[in-house]
Rosetta silent file (secondary structure, phi, psi, omega in degrees, C-alpha in Angstrom):
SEQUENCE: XXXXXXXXXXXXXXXXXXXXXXXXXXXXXXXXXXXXXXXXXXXXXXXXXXXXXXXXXXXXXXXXXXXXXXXXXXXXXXXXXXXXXXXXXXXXXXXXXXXXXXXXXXXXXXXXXXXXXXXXXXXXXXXXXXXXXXXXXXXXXXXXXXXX
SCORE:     score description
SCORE:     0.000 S_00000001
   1 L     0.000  125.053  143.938   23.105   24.546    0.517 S_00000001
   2 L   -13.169  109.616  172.461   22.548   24.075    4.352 S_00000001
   3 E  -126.571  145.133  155.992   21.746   20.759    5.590 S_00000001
   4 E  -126.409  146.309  141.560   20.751   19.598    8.964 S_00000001
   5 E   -79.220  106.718 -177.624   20.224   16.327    9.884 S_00000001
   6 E  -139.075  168.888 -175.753   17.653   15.804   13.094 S_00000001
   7 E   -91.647  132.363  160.590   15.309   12.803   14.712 S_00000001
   8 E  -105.100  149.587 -148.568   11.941   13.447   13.692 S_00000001
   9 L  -136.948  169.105 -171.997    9.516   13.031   16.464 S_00000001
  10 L   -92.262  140.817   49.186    5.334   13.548   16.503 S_00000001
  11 L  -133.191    4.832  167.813    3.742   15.704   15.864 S_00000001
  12 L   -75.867  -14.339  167.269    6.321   15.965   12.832 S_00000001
  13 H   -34.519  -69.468 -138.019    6.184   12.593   11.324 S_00000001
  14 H   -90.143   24.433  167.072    5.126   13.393    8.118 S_00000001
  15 H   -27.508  -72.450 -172.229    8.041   15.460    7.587 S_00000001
  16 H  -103.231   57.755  143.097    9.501   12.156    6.169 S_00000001
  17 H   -64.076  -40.563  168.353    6.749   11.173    4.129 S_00000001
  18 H   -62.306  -64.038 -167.501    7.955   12.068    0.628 S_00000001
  19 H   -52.631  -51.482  178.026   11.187   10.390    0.984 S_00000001
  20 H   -45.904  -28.065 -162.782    9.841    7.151    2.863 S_00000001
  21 H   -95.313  -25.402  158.972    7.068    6.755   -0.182 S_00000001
  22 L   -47.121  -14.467 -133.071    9.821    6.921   -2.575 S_00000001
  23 L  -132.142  -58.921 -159.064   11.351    3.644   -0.717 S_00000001
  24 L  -129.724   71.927  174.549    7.305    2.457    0.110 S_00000001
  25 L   -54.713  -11.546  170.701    5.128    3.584   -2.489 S_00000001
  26 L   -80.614    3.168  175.376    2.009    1.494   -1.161 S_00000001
  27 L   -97.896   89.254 -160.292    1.872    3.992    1.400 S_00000001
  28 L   -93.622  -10.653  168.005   -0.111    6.511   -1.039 S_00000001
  29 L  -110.566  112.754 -157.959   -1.526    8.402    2.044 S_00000001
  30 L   -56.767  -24.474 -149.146    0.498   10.717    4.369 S_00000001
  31 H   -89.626  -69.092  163.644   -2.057   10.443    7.297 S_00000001
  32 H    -4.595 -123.792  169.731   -1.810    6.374    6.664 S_00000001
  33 H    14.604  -68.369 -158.467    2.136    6.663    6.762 S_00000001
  34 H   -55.878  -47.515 -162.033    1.742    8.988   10.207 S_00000001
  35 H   -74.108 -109.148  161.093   -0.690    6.498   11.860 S_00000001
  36 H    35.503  -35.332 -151.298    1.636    3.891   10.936 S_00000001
  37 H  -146.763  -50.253 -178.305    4.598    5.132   12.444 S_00000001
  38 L   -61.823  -65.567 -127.010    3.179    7.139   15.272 S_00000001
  39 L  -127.666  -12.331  150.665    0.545    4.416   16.833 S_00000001
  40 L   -91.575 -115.254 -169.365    2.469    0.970   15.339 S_00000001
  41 H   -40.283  -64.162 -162.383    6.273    1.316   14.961 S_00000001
  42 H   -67.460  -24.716  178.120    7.350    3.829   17.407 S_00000001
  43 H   -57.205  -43.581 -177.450    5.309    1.959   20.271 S_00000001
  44 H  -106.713   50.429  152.491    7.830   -1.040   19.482 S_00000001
  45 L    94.255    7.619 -172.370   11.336    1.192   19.558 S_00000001
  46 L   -93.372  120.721 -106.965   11.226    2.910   15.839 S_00000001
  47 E  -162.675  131.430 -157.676   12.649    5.915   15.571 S_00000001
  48 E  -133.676  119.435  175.328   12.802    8.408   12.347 S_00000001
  49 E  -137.672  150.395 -168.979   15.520   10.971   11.556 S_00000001
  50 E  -127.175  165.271  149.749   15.701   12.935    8.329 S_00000001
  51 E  -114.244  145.091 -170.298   18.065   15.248    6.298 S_00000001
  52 E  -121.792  160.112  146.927   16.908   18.744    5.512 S_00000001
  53 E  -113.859  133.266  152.154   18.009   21.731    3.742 S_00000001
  54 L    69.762 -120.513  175.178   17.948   25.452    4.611 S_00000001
  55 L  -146.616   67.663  173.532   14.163   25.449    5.110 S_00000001
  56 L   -60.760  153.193  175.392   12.392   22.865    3.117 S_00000001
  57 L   -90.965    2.005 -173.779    9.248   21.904    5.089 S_00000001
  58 L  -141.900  147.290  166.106    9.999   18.181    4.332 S_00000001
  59 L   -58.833  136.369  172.105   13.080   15.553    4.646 S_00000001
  60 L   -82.199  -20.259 -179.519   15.120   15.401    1.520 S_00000001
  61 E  -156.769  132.175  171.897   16.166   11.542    3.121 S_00000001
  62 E  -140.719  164.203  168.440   15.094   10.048    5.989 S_00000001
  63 E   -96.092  117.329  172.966   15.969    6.634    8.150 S_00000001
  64 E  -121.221  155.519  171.353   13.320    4.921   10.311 S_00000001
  65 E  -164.168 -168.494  173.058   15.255    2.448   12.254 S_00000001
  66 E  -179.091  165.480 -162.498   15.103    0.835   16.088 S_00000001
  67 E   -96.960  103.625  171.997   17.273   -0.940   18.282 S_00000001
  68 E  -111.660  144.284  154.274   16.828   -5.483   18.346 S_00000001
  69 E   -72.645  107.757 -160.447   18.353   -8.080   20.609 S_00000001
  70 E  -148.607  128.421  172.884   19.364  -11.132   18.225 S_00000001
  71 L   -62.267  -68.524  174.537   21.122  -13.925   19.645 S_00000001
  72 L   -23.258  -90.984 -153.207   23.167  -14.126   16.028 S_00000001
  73 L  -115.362   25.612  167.519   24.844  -10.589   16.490 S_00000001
  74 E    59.934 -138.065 -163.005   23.878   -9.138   20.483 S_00000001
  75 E   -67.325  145.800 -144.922   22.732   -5.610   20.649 S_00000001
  76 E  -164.267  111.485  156.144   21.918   -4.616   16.854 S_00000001
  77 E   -73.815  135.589  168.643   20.954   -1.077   15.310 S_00000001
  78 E  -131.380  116.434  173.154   18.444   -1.996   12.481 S_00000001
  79 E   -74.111  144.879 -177.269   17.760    0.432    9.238 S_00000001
  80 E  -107.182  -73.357  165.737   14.305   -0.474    8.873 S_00000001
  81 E  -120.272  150.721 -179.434   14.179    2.400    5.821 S_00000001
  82 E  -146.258  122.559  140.459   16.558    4.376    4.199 S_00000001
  83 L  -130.364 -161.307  173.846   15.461    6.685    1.434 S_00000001
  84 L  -158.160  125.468  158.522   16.072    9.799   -0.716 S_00000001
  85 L   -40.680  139.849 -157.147   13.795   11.607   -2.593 S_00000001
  86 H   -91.332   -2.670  161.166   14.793   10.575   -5.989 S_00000001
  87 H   -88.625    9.590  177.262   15.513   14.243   -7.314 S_00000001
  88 H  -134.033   29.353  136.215   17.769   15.147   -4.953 S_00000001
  89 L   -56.760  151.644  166.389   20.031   11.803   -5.099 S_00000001
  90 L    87.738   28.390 -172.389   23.509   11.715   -5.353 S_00000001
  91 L  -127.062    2.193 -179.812   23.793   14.623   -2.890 S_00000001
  92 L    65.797  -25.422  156.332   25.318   12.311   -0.231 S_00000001
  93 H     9.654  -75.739  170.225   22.248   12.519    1.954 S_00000001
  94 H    -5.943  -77.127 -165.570   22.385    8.713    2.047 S_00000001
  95 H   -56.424  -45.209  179.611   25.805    8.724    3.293 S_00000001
  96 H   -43.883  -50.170 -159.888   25.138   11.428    6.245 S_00000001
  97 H   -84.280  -15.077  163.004   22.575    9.227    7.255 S_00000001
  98 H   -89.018  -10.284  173.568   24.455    6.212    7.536 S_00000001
  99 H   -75.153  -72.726 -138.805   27.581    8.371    8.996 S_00000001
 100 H   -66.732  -32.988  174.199   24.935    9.450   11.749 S_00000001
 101 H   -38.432  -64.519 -175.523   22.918    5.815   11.884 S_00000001
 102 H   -64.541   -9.411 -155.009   26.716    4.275   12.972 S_00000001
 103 H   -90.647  -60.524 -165.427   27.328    7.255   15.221 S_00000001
 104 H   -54.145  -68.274 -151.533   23.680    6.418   17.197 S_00000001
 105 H   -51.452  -28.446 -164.094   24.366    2.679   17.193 S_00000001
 106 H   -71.955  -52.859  178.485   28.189    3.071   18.725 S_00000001
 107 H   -21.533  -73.571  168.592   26.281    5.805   21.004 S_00000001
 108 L  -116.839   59.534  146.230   23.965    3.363   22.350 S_00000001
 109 L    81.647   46.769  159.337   26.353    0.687   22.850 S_00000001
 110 L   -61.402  147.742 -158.826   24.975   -1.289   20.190 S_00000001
 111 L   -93.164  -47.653 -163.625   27.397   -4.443   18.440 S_00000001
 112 E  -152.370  163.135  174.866   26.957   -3.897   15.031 S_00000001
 113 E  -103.243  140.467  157.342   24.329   -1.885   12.210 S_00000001
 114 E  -136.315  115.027  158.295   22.065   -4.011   10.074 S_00000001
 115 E   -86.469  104.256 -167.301   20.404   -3.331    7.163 S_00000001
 116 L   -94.808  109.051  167.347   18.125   -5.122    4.512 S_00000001
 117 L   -75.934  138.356  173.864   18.225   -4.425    0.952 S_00000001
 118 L   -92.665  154.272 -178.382   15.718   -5.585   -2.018 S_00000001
 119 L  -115.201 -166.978 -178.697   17.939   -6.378   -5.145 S_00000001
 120 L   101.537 -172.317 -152.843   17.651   -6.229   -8.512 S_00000001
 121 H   -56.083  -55.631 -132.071   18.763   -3.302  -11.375 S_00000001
 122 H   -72.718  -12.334 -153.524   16.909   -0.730   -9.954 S_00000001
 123 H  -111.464   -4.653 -163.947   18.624   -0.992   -6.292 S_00000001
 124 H   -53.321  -50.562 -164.596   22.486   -0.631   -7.867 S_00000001
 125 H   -63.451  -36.274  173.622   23.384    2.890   -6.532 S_00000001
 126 H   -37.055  -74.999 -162.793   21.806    1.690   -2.798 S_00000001
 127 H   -86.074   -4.404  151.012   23.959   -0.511   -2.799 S_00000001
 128 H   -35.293  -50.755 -168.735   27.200    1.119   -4.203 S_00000001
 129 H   -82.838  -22.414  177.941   26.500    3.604   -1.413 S_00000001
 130 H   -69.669  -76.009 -156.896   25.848    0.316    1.535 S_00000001
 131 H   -59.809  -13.481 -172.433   29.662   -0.664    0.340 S_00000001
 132 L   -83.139  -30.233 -171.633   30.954    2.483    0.185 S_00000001
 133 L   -98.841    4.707 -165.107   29.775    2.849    4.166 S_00000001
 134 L    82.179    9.923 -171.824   31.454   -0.256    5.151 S_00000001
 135 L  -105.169  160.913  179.357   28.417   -2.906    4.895 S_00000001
 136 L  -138.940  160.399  162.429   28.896   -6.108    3.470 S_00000001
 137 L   -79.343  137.101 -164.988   26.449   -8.679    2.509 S_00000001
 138 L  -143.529    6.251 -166.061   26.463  -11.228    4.991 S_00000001
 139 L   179.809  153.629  179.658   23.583  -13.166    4.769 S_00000001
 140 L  -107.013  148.008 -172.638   20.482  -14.051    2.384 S_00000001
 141 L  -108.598  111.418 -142.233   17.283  -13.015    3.703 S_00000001
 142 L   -95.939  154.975  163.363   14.172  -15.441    3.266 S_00000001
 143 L  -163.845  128.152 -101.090   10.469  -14.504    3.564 S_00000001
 144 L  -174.230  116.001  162.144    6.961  -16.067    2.750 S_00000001
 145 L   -84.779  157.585 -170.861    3.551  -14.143    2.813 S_00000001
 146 L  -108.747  133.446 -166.381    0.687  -15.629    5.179 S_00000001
 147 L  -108.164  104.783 -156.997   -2.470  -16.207    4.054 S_00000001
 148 L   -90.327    0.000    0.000   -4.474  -14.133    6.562 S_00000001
């Protein structure tokens, strides 16, 4: 099959709503997810591109990602999300999106791509496919919930 790979932009967010809720299943509502991403995250640089085939109405994998400043590692692409609808894994999807993710960051003069993975069993193939792309683990990643 036909694939294209494109940025999806509003009024098209929820294009990559199935794949993102495979990755963030607490998002159980597409208009949630839209609002979310439209009217939070894109206001502060976040940016969504998906792969499609032929002419599914929805991304089979999508990327949300955005562009940080980090004293550690200068100008910095950051995957925010990376999924794939989990019946259509293994279809390299991933990998396109992590060809075209390194493509953007070199593009706009970015140092290096960073990504954060959750571990455990369930996360193996992720990250087969992170090492497989040239990522390394480079750091442990610490976090605390806030008592609001």
């Amino acid at each position: 099959m036909a694939t294209e790979l494109r940025e999806i932009v509003p009024p098209d967010t929820a294009l990559a709503f199935p794949a993102m809720q495979a990755l963030r299943p607490h998002f159980e509502d597409e208009a949630a997810f839209v609002e979310r991403v439209d009217d939070v995250q894109r206001r502060e640089g976040y940016r969504l591109v998906g792969v499609f085939e032929d002419e599914h109405a929805h991304a089979f994998a999508a990327a949300g990602f955005r562009v940080r400043h980090m004293l550690a590692w200068g100008r910095v692409l950051y995957v925010d999300d990376l999924s794939t609808l989990p019946d259509t894994r293994r279809r390299g999807y991933g990998r396109q999106l992590l060809d075209w993710l390194g493509e953007e960051a070199e593009r706009l003069g970015c140092d290096q791509l960073h990504l954060d993975s959750g571990v455990g069993p369930h996360r193996t193939d992720a990250h087969r496919l992170y090492f497989n792309t040239g990522l390394e683990i480079t750091s442990f990643h610490f976090a605390r919930r806030l008592e609001s």
